[in-house]
N, C-alpha and C positions, 0 to 999 in steps of 0.2 A: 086568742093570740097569746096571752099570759099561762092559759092552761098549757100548752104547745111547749112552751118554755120550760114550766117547771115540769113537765115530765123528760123533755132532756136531760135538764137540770140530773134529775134524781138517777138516771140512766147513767151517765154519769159516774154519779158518785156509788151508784150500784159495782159497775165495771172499777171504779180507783180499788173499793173495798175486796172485792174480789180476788183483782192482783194482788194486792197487801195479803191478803192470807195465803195465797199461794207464794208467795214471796216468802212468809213465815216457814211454812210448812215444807219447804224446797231448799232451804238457807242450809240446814244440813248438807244436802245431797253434796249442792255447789257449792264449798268455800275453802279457800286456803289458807295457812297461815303466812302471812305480810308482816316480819318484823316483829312488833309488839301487838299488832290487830290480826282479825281473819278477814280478807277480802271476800266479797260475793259479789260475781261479776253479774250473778245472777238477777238480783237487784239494781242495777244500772241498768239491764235491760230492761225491766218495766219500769222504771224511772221516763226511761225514754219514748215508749210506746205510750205511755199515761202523756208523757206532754206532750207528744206527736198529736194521738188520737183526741185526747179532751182534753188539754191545757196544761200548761205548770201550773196553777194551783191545785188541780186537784193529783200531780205527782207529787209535791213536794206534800200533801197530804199525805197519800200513800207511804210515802216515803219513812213519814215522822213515825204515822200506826206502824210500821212494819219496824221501825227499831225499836219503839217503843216496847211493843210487845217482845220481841227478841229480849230485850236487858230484863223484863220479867221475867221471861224461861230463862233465862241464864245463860241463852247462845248467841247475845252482844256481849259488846265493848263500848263505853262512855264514846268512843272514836265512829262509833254506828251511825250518829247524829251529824254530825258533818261531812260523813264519808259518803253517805245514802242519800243527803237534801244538796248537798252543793256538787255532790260530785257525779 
């Protein structure tokens, strides 16, 4: 029963991880400048598939690694973190 679980479980967080790097790696292709930020509408969409398919927590996971890493490479904005988790 337990074993069942945690291999969803990890299934999961395999599939959140995944999006997140494709999220990274695509954030390029997809973004505009908005103002003072760049939008990626790109990122909203797996936002929303991650909490469709396996839950908000594991989007709002996604969500954090995938800005996280962007403001390392240098293609966020402080504005990454609430634009990508809440929005």
């Amino acid at each position: 029963m337990f074993e069942n679980d945690s291999r969803s479980s990890l299934r999961k967080w395999i599939f959140a991880a995944l999006l997140a790097a494709a999220g990274v790696l695509l954030s390029p292709v997809f973004s505009f400048p908005l103002g003072v930020t760049r939008a990626f509408p790109l990122q909203h969409m797996i936002n929303i598939f991650l909490a469709v398919l396996c839950g908000t927590r594991y989007g709002v996971s996604a969500a954090f690694t995938t800005s996280v890493i962007r403001n390392i490479i240098g293609s966020g904005s402080l504005l990454a973190f609430p634009g990508s988790m809440i929005g």
